[in-house]
N, C-alpha and C positions, 0 to 999 in steps of 0.2 A: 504494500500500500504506500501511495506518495502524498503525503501533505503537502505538497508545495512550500518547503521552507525555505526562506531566504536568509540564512543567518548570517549575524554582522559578530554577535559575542565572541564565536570562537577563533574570530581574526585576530584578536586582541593579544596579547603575550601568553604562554603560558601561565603566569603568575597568576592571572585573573580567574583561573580554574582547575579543575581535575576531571581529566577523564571519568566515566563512569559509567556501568550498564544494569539496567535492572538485571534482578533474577526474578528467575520465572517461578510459578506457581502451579500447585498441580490439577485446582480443579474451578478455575473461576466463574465467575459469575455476573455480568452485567443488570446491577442494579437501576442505574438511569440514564440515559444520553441528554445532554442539554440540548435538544433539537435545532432551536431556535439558536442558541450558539452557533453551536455546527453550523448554521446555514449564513451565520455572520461573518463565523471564519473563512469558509467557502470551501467547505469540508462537505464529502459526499457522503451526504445522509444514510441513506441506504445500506451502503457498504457499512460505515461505524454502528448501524443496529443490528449488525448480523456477527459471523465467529472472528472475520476479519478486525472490527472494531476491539472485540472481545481479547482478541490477543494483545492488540498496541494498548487498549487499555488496562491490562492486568502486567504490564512489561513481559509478558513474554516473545513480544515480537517486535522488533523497531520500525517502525516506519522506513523503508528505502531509502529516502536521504535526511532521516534526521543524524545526528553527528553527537550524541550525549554527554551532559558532561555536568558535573557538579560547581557550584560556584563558590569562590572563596568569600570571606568577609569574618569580618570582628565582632565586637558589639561591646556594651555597657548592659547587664544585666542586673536589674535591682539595685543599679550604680555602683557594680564592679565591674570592672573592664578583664573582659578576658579577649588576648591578643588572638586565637585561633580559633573559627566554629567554622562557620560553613556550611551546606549544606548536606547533614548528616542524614537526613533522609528522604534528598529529593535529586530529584534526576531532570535537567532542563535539556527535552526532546529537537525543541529548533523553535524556531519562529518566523510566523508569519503574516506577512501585510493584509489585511481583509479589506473587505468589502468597501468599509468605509475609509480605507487607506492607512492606517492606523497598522501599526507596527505591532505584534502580541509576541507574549512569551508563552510557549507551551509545556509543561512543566507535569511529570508522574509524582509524586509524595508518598511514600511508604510501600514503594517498589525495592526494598533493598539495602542491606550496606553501602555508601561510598567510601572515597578515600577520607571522608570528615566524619566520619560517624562515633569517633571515637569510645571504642567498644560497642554500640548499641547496634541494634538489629536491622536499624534501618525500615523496619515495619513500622505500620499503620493499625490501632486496633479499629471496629468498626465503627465507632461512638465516634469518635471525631470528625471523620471522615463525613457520616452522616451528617454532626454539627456543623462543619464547614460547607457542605451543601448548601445546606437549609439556609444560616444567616447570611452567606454570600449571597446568595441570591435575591434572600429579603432585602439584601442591603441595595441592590440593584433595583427592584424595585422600588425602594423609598426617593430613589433618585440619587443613594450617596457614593460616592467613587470607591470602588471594589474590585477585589481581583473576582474572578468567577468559577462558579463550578461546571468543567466540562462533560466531567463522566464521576460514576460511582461504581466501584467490581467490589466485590464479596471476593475475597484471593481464594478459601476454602480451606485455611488453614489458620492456625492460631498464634496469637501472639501472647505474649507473658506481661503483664502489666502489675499492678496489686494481686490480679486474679488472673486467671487463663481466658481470653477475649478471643471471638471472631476477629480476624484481620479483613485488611481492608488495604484498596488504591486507589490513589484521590487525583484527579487530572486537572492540574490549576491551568488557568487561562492568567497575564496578566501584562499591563503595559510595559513593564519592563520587572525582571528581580533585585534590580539595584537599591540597597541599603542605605542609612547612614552607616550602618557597622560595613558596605565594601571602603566607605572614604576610610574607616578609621583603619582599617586593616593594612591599607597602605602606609599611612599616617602614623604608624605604630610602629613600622618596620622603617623610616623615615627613607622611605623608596618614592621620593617626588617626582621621578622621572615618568612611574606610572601613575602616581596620584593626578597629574596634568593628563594622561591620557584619558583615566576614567571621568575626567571632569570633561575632555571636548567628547567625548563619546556621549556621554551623559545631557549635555546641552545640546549635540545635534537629534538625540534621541527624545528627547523630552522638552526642552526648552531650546526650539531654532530662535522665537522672537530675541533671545540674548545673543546670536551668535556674534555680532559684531558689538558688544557692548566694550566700552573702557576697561572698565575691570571685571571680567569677566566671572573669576571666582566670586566679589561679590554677589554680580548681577544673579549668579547662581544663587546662590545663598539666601536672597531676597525672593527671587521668586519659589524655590523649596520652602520656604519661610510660609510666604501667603498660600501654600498649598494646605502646607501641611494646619494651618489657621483655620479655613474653610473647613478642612474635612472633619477636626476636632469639635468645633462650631454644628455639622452636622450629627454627626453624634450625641451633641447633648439634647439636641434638636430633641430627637426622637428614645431619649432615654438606655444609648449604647451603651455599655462597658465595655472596653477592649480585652482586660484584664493582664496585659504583658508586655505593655511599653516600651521595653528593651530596645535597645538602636540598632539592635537587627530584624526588629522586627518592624522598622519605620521604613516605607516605601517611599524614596527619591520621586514619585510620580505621585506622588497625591493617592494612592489608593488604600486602603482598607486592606493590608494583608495580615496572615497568618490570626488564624481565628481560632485560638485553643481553648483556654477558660474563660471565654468573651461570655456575652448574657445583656439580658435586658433586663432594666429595671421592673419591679413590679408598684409596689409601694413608693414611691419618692422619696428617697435617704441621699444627700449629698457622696454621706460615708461609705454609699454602698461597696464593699466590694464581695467577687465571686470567685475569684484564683484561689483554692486552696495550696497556693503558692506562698502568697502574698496578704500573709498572716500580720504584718505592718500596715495597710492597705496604701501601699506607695501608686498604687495605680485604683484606687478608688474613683469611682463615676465622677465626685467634682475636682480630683486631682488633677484629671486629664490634660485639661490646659495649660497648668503648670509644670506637668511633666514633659509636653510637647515643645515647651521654650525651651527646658533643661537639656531634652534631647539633640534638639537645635541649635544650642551650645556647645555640642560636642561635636556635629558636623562643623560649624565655625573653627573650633578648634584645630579637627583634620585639615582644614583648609587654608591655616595660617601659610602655611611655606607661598603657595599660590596668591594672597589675597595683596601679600607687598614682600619682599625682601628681607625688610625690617620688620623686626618681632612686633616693635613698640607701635607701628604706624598699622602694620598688620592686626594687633587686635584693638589697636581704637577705631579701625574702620568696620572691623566684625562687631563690634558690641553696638556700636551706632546702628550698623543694620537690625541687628536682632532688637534695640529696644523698643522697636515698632513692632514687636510681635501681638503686645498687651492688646493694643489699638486695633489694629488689625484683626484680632480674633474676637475681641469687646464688639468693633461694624457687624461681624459676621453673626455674632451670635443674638444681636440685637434684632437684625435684621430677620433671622428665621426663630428666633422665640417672640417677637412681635405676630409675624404670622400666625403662630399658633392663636392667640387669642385676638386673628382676625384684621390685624391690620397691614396693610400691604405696605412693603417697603419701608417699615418701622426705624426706629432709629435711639438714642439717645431718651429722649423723652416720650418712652414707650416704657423703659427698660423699670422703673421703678413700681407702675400695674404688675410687670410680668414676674419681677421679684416678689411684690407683696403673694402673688399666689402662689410661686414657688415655697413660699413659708410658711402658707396655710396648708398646703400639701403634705408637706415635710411635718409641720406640726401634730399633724392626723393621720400621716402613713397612708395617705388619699395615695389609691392606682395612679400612676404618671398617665401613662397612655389613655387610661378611659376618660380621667378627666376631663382632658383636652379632647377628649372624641365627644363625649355627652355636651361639653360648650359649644359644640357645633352648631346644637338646634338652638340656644339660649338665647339668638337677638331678636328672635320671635316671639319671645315668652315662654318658650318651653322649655322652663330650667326644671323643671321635677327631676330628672336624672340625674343631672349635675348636682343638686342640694343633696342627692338621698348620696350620693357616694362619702359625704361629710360627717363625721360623728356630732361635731358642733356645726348645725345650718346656719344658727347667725352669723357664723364667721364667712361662711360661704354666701351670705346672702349680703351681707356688706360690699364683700369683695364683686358682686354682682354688677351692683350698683357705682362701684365706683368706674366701672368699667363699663359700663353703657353711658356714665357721660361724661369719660375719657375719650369714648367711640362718637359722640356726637360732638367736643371741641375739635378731633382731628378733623369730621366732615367724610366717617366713613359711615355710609348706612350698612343697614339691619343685612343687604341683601350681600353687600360687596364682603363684610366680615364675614358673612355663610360662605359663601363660594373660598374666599382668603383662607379662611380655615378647614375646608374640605381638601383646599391644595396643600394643605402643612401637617393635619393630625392624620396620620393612619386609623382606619378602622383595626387593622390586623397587625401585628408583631410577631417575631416569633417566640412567643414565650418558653420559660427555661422549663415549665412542667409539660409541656405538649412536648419539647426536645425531647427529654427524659422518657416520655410514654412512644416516641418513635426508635428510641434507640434500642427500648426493650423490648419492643415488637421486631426490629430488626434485628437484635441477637437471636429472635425465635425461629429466624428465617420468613415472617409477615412486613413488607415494604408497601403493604396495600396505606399503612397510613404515616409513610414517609412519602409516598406518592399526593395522597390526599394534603399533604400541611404544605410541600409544595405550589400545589395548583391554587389553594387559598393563598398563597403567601406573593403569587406571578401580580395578586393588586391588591394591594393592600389599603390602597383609599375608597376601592370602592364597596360597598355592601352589599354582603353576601348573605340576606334571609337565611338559607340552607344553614349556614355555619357559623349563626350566631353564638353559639357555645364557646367556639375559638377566640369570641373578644375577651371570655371572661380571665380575672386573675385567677391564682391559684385557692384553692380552699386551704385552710390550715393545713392538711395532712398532705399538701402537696407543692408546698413551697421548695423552691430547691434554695439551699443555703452555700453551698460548693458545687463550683466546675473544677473539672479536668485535662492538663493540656493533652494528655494520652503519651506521652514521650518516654 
């Protein structure tokens, strides 16, 4: 089989990689094709639904001219820095330009040992695999920059985790896999010769508007900056946790990658967090922000050799860049939590409505998501849903009222906050107890309702009578209080 791959990565030095090739597996099994994918990559449908797809998706067979190889990179982990990771259990097949011209990385995950795997197996059990489906692809829906799910195999064999788990391989799609932890790797071994390479590879790949800029490590640096602002911004939008912030695990393109002990809010807790990792909660839901500048620190850092000569001029021109991070992610996030509660292109003098409810939420352990789904109907009069989600109404009925004639000084009506807010709140999220109830259906070998949370999850703004169940939160006995990154 020929995916049509045009690769540019493994032109690049050595250094930048390790050979690598899945192993095979003895009895797989093609749990989903992302159809609609495939047909963006300009991938033949047909042939990936039948044994041909089944093999390149389980690594037992490589594509004709894909060329495999594992990529190198660093990171800061729970802010230690470990000089060597890599990718320990992922295998990048090639890439390819689609449809919409857009350059992708194709990528198998838990096909095997590489040369980084240092001791681990290289497998996937099937629980994450399913997780990374499911929220990638919700996150695609909600609109927010993600890498994607191409395919899901059941491999047929087991992996060892706390317990003995179904395995699994997971087929990422993504605009590029470049880290901050590839800068720092370089950056660490103080090899600037390819640090300058990965930087013009990396602006013709993702940011050509800078190619001619003055200084061009800045102009990098700034605009990673405002990507990575937005995407953080979107997240809180819609009540994300990442749960593993790591600088390897920050995508140089603005997307949404590596999805392990990620989760969504249920309750509204700032503190939230899910990583039974991250027993500090150094990556908790309103950490994010802050962690994201931290992060962005350490790409600045990598980039000093590049940014001037001179140490001293070098990092007063990085810290000048970064102090615009605050601002920049403060526009962004004003701007889509203004939405939520209906006002289009919000700003500044929006932002202290959308705190006061943030507090009253927080106060009462109010659902995030329903909340803001039940205000939908509110500038009509039909606040009954929205008051009854509140233990104390007065406080919810205050905050009503301040907010309808907050909505009548901006000069938004009844009709433009409905529609404002039908484009901002989701009906549907993926909740971490519906996850939890797919992933134990799919260890039983039933995918019938990893299929179904799927196909609710393809619109999540829109209402789905049939599957009104799916908005609810969880019941007491089904709260999940820890994720897993599966590793």
């Amino acid at each position: 089989m020929n995916f049509g791959f045009k690769n540019r990565f493994i032109h690049l030095p050595d250094v930048f990689f390790k050979r690598a090739t899945p192993s095979p597996v003895h009895a797989p099994f093609l749990i989903r094709l992302n159809v609609e994918l495939a047909e963006m990559l300009g991938l033949e449908v047909e042939s990936l639904s039948g044994p041909d797809g089944l093999l390149v998706f389980s690594g037992n067979v490589l594509p004709d001219d894909s060329d495999p190889v594992s990529m190198s990179y660093a990171g800061h982990q729970f802010g230690g820095f470990s000089p060597q990771l890599g990718d320990g259990r992922a295998i990048l097949l090639g890439e390819i330009v689609c449809r919409d011209g857009v350059r992708r990385d194709v990528q198998l995950k838990g096909a095997g040992p590489t040369p980084f795997s240092r001791r681990g197996d290289g497998r996937s059990a099937l629980g994450p695999v399913l997780r990374e489906y499911l929220v990638s692809e919700a996150m695609a829906g909600l609109g927010v920059a993600t890498t994607r799910a191409l395919a899901a195999v059941w491999s047929g064999e087991t992996v060892t985790r706390e317990e003995i788990e179904p395995g699994a391989v997971f087929t990422r799609v993504a605009n590029s896999h470049l880290r901050i932890g590839t800068f720092e790797y370089f950056a660490a071994r103080q090899d600037h010769e390819n640090l300058r390479i990965l930087l013009d590879y990396s602006i013709e790949r993702h940011f050509p508007e800078i190619e001619n800029a003055e200084n061009r490590a800045v102009a990098f640096l700034s605009a990673v900056m405002k990507r990575q602002a937005l995407l953080v911004a979107r997240w809180m939008q819609f009540g994300f946790v990442h749960g593993v912030m790591n600088t390897d695990n920050v995508s140089i393109s603005g997307e949404t990658i590596d999805f392990g002990p990620c989760a969504f809010l249920d309750g509204y807790d700032p503190a939230k967090s899910f990583s039974f990792i991250d027993q500090q909660g150094r990556y908790a839901f309103g950490n994010q922000p802050r962690i994201a500048h931290w992060n962005l620190a350490r790409l600045a850092e990598a980039l000093l050799p590049l940014i001037a000569p001179d140490e001293k001029m070098a990092v007063g021109l990085a810290r000048e860049t970064l102090e615009f991070f605050p601002s920049v992610f403060k526009a962004y996030q004003q701007k889509y939590m203004a939405g939520k509660i209906g006002i289009p292109n919000g700003d500044e003098q929006d932002w202290p409505l959308v705190d006061a409810l943030l507090s009253v939420l927080a106060d009462q352990e109010v659902d995030f998501t329903l909340s803001f789904r039940h205000l939908r109907d509110a500038p009509i009069g039909d606040e009954g849903k929205f008051v009854r989600l509140f233990p104390d109404a007065i406080r919810a009925r205050d905050w009503l009222s301040a907010w309808r004639c907050h909505l009548g000084k901006r000069g938004v009506t009844p009709e433009t906050a409905m529609a404002t807010m039908r484009e901002s709140n989701p009906v549907f999220i993926p909740r971490n107890h519906r996850i939890e109830e797919v992933i134990e259906a799919g260890k039983r070998g039933d995918f019938e309702p990893f299929h179904l949370l799927n196909e609710i999850l393809r619109r999540p703004f829109e209402e789905q009578p049939e599957f009104s169940h799916y908005e609810l939160p969880p019941g007491p006995d089904e709260v999940v209080q820890a994720t897993f990154c599966g590793t």
